[in-house]
N, C-alpha and C positions, 0 to 999 in steps of 0.2 A: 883247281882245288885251292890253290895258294891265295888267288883272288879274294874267293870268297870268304875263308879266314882273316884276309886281312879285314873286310866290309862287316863281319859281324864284329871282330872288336872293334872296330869304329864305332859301330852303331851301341856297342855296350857302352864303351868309353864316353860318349855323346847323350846317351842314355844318362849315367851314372851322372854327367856333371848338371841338365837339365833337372833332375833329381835333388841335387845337390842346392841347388839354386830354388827350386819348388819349394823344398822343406825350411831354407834358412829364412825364406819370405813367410813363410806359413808360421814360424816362430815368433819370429819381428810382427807380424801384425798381429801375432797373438800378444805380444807381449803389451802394444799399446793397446789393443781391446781391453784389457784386462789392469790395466793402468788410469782408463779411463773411464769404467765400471766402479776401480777403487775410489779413483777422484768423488763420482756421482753419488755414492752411496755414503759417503764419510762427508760430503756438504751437506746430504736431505738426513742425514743422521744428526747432525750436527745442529742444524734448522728444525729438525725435531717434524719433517715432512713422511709423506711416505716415497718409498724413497724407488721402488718397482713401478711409479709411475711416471711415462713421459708428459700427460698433462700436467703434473703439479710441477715438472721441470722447468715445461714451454711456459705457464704461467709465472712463476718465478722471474724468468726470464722476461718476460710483460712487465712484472711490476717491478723489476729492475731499468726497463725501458723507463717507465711513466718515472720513476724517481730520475735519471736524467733528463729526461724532458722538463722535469719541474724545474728543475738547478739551471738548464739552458733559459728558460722561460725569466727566471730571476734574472740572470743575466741581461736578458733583454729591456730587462725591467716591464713583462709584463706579468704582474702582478697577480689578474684574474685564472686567467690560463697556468699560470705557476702554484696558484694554491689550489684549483683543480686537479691538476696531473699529481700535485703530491698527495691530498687526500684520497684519490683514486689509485693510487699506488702505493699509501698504506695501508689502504682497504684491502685490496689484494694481498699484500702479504703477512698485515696480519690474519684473512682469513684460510693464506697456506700454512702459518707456522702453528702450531699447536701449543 
């Protein structure tokens, strides 16, 4: 009788702290979910995008690509390929910014 008393508070005890540990992760990644929701919507806000969509994100994102590739391009000193990637990468983004 004594045994098993002791093995069910164990298993409370063992419980409560797996518990314990569950819920403080579950907070912590809510708290960067929601940290990083604020970031997205206060750029595509700010950018004047919409801002509930991952396409106009990943594009963004593109034409932030093609504008470094233009700046590397220069660097290299070539010229063609660098006034390419930058007018293809203001074309994109000014056809995301409103």
């Amino acid at each position: 009788m004594g045994v098993e008393g002791f093995f069910g508070r164990l298993g409370e005890v063992l419980g409560s702290a797996i518990r314990f540990v569950v819920d403080a992760l579950e907070g912590f990644f809510g708290l960067l979910a929601l940290a990083g929701h604020n970031f997205l919507e206060g750029l595509s806000r700010a950018l004047g995008m919409d801002d509930q969509s991952l396409l106009s994100l990943g594009a963004l994102l593109v034409g932030l690509l093609l504008l470094l590739s233009a700046l590397r391009a220069f660097f290299r000193r070539a010229f063609i390929s660098g006034a390419f990637n930058l007018l293809l990468g203001l074309w994109l983004l000014s056809w995301l910014i409103h």
